[in-house]
N, C-alpha and C positions, 0 to 999 in steps of 0.2 A: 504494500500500500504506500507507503513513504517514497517508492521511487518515482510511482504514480500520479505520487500528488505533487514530486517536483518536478516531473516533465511538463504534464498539464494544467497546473495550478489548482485551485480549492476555493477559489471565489475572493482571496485577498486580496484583489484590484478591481473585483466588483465588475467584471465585466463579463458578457458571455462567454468568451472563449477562453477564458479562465477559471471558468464553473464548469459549464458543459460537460466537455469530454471527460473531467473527472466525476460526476454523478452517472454518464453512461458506462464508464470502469467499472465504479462500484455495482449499475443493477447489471452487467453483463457477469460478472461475477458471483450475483447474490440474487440469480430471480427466483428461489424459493425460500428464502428466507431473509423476510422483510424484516426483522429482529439484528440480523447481520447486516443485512445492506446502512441500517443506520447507525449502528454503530461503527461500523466504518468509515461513513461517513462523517458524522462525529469527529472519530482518529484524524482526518485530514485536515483539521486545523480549519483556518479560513473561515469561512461565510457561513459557520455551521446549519443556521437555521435556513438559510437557503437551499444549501445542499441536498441536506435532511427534505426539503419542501419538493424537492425536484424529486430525487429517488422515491421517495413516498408518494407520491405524486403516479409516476412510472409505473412502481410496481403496484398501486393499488388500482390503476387502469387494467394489468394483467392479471388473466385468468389463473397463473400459476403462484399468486402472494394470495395468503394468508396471515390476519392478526393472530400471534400467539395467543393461544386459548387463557393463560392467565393473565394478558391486556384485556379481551373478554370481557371476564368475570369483574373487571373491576370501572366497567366504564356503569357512568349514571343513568340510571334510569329515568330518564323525560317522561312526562303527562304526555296522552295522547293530542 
């Protein structure tokens, strides 16, 4: 991950092409597990919550992410 994130940057200069191809490292890396993909994203330093926003993002569009079951169990239950 570290070499990853110095080739293609982590969002530290706020710019596309310095987020991008490291959020598509990460979900190419991590399409079944959404739990990893963010924390490795995370690891990258940088623009975390953007990172994080892009890969979550990515992989909650794909059919192959899933929330771990004990994030689940601990989201709030809204009124109808």
């Amino acid at each position: 991950m570290g070499e990853a994130a110095r080739l293609v940057g982590t969002g530290q200069l706020l710019c596309i092409f310095d987020t991008v191809p490291f959020c598509l490292w990460v979900v190419q890396r991590h399409r079944d597990d959404l739990e990893g993909a963010l924390w490795t994203a995370v690891a990258g330093l940088g623009d975390r919550d953007t990172t994080c926003a892009i890969v979550g993002g990515i992989l909650g569009a794909s059919l192959d992410a899933a929330l771990p079951e004990s994030w689940v169990a601990r989201l709030e239950v809204l009124p109808p």
